[in-house]
LOKE-566381 format. One line per 10 residues: number of its first residue (from 0); their letters; for each residue y, z, x of C-alpha. Coordinates in nm, 2 decimals. Example, Ala and Ser with C-alpha at 12.3 -4.5 7.8 and 13.67 -1.06 7.14 Angstrom:
<nodes>
0 = as = -0.45 0.78 1.23 | -0.11 0.71 1.37
</nodes>
This chain:
<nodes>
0 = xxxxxxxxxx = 2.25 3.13 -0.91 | 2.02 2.84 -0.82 | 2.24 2.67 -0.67 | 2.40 2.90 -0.48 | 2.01 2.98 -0.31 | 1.99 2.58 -0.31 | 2.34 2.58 -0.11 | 2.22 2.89 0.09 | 1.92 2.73 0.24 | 2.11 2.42 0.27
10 = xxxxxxxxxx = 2.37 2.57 0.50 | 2.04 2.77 0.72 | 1.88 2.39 0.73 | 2.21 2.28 0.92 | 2.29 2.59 1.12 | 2.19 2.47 1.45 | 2.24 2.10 1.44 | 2.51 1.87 1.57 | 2.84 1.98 1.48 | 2.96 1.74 1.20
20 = xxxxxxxxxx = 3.33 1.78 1.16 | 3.55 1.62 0.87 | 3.93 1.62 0.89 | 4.03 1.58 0.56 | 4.35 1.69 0.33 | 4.44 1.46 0.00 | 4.73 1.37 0.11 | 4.87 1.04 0.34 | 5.05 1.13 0.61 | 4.98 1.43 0.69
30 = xxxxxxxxxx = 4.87 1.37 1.06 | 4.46 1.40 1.02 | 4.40 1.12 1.26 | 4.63 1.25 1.51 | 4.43 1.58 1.45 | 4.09 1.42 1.48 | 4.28 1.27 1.80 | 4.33 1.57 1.97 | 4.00 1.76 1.85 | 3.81 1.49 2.00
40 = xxxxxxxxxx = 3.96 1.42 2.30 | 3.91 1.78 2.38 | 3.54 1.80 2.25 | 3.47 1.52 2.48 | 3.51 1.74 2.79 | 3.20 1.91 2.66 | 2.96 1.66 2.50 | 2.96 1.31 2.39 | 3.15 1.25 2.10 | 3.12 0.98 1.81
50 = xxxxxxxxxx = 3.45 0.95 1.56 | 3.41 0.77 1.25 | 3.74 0.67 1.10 | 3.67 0.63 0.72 | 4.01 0.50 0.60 | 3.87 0.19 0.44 | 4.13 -0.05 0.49 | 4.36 0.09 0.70 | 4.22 0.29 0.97 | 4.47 0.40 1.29
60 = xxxxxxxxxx = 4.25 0.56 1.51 | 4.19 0.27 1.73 | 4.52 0.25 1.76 | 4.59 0.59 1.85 | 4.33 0.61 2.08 | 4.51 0.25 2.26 | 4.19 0.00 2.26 | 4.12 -0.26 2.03 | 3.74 -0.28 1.90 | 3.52 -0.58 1.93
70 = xxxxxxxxxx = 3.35 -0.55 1.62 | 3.41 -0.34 1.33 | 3.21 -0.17 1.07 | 3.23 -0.46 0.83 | 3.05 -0.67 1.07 | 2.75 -0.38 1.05 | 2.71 -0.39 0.69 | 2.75 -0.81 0.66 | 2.46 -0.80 0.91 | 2.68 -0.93 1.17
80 = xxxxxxxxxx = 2.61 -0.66 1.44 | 2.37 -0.37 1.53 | 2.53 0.05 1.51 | 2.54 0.01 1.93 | 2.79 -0.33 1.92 | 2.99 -0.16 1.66 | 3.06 0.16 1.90 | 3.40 0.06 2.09 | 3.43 0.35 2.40 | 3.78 0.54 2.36
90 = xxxxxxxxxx = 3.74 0.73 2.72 | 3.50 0.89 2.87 | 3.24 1.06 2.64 | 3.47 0.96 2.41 | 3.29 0.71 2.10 | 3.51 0.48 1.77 | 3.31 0.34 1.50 | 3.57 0.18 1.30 | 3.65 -0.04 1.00 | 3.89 -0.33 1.04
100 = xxxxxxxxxx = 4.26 -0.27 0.97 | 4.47 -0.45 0.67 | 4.13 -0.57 0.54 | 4.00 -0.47 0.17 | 3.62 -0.51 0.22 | 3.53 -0.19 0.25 | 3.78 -0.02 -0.02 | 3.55 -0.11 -0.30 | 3.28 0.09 -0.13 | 3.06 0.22 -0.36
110 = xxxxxxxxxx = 2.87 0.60 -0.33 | 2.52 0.48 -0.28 | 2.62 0.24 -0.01 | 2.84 0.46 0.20 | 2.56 0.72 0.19 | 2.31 0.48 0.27 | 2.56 0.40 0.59 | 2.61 0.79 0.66 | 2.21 0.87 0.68 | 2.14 0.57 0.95
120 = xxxxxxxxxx = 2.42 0.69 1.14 | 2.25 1.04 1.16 | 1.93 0.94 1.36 | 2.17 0.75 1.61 | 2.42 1.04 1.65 | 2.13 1.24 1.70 | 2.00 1.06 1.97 | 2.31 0.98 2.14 | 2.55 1.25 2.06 | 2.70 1.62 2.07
130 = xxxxxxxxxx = 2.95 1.62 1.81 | 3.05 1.39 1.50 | 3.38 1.35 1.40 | 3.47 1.18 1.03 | 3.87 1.07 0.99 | 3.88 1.06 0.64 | 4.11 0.87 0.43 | 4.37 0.99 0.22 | 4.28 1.09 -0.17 | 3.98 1.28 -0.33
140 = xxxxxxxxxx = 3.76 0.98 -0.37 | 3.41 1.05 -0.46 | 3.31 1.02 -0.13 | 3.55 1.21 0.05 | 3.44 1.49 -0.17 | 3.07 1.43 -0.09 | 3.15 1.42 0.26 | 3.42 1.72 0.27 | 3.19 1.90 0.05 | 2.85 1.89 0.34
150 = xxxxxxxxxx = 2.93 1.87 0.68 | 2.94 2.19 0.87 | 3.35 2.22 0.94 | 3.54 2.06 0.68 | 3.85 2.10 0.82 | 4.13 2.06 0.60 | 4.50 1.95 0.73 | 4.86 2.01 0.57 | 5.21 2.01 0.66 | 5.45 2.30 0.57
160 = xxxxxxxxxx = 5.63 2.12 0.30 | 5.55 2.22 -0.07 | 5.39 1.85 -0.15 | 5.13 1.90 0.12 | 5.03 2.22 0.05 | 4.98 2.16 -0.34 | 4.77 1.84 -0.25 | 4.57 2.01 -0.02 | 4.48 2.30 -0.31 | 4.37 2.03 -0.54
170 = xxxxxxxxxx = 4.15 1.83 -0.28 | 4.00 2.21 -0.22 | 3.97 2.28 -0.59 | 3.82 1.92 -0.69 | 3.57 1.98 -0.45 | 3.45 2.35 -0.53 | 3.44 2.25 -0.87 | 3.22 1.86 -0.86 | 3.00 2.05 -0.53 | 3.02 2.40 -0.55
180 = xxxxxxxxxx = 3.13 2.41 -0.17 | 3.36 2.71 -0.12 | 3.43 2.75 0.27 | 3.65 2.53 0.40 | 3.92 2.57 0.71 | 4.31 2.48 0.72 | 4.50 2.38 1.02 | 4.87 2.31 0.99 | 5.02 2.03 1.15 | 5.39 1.94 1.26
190 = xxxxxxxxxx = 5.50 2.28 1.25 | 5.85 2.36 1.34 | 5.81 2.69 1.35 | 5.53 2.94 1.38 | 5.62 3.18 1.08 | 5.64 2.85 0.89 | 5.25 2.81 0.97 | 5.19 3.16 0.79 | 5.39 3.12 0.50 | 5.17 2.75 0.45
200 = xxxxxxxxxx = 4.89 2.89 0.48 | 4.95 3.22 0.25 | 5.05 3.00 -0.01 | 4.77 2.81 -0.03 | 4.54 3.09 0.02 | 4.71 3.26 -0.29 | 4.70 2.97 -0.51 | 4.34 2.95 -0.46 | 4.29 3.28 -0.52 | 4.43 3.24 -0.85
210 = xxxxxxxxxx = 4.20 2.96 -0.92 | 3.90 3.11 -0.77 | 3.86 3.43 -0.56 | 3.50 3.30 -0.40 | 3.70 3.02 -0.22 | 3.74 3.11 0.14 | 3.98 2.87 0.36 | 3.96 3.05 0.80 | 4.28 2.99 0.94 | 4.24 2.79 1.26
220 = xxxxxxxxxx = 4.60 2.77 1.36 | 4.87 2.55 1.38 | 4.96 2.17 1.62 | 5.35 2.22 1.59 | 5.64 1.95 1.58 | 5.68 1.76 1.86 | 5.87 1.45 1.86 | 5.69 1.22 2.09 | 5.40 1.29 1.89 | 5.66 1.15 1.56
230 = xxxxxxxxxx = 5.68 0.79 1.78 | 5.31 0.77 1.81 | 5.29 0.87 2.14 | 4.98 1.18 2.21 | 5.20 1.42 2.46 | 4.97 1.60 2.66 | 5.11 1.98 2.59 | 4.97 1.94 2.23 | 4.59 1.97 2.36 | 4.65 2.33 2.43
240 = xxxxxxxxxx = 4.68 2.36 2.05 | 4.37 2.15 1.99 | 4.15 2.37 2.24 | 4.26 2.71 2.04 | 4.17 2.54 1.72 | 3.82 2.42 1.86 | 3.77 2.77 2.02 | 3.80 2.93 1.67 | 3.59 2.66 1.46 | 3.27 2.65 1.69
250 = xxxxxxxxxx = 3.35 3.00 1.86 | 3.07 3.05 2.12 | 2.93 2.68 2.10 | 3.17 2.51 2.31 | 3.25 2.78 2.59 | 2.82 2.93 2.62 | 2.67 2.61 2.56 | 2.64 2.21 2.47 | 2.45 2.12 2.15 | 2.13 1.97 2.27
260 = xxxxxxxxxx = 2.03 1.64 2.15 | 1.77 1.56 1.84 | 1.87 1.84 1.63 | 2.02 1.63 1.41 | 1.89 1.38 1.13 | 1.89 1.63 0.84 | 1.99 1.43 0.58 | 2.34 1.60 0.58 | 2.49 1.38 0.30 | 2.12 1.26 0.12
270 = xxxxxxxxx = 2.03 1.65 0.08 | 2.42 1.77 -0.08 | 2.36 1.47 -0.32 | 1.98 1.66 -0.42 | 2.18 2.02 -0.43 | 2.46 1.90 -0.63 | 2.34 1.62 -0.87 | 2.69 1.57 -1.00 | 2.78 1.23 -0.85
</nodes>
């Protein structure tokens, strides 16, 4: 019960801040950065939007997004560069912080470090941005979990096939269980068909239930199959699907009004560490 009123006040304390959004799943291959692709190219036409690609080792946003950074986020945290020369622009409005692909610096990365990292880049978000966007990496490290587990819209993505959709019920359940977090939201990517959407997502809804009935996953909808999209490519009748999604996570924020700057520097991920000691 006390941390359910710990969790409760927690969630009031961040109720009007700067969206923080975390695409996240379990499972490799599943399409979250093309997700976070789409989510933040849209966001963009409202605010100014930072990503943070968190696949230690072998981040793709960059390449997604078709530009090369200058620095990286191993050159921050050698002391090689300040938060500002590590921001590479994307497009308009459109911000990458991003670690250096095919190197293994950063996969060692401990908790207390990448927290550390996580509360300096609040007070510059909140200064600079609308809306934070984390790519997360495949797995249910630690930090994934702390991460998935306290930003406002963990957003969980998985594929129709059977593989996905178990991985994606044990990322959910490892995280209710080591944070006590138990709202989450799905979206279903490379869909084929849209009745094969609902059946993915009933199944996982019902196998949670049968783990835990206070476990609530809001369906945001589905990006479906599209084959330029399977070469890498971002076709252009796919942000359609990103803008209903975004509609239904932040409802009236993005089509009433902007997030205004300095709301932000909570402590996101220093306070879910106080609520749940567990780490």
């Amino acid at each position: 019960m006390e941390k359910e009123k710990q969790l409760a006040i927690f969630e009031q304390q961040v109720k009007n801040s700067i969206p923080y959004i975390a695409v996240g799943g379990g499972k490799g291959g599943v399409g979250k950065t093309f997700v976070t692709y789409l989510l933040a190219h849209q966001l963009a036409k409202h605010g100014k939007v930072l990503v943070l690609d968190a696949d230690m080792g072998l981040p793709d946003f960059y390449i997604i997004g078709g530009i090369k950074p200058n620095k990286y986020l191993e050159d921050y945290l050698q002391g090689n560069a300040t938060l500002d020369e590590i921001v590479t622009p994307v497009s308009e409005n459109l911000h990458l912080i991003s670690p250096q692909n095919g190197s293994d610096y950063l996969t060692g990365l401990d908790t207390k470090t990448a927290l550390e990292l996580l509360n300096k880049l609040e007070e510059f978000i909140s200064n600079n941005y609308d809306y934070f966007l984390i790519d997360l990496g495949a797995g249910i490290h630690k930090i994934n979990q702390i991460i998935f587990a306290s930003v406002h819209y963990p957003i969980l993505v998985l594929n129709p096939d059977i593989m996905s959709i178990i991985d994606a019920y044990g990322f959910i359940k490892v995280v209710f269980q080591n944070f006590g977090r138990n709202s989450f939201y799905a979206v279903v990517n490379r869909v084929y068909e849209p009745q094969e959407y609902k059946k993915a997502f009933n199944v996982l809804i019902k196998s949670l239930e049968n783990f835990n009935k206070n476990i609530q996953v809001e369906d945001l909808g589905y990006i479906p199959y599209n084959q330029k999209a399977a070469k890498g490519e971002v076709p252009r009748e796919l942000f359609v699907y990103a803008d209903k999604i975004l509609n239904k996570l932040l409802k009236d924020k993005i089509n009433i009004e902007i997030p205004e700057k300095g709301k932000g520097g909570l402590g996101l991920f220093s306070l879910i560490l106080k609520i749940f000691r567990r780490t």
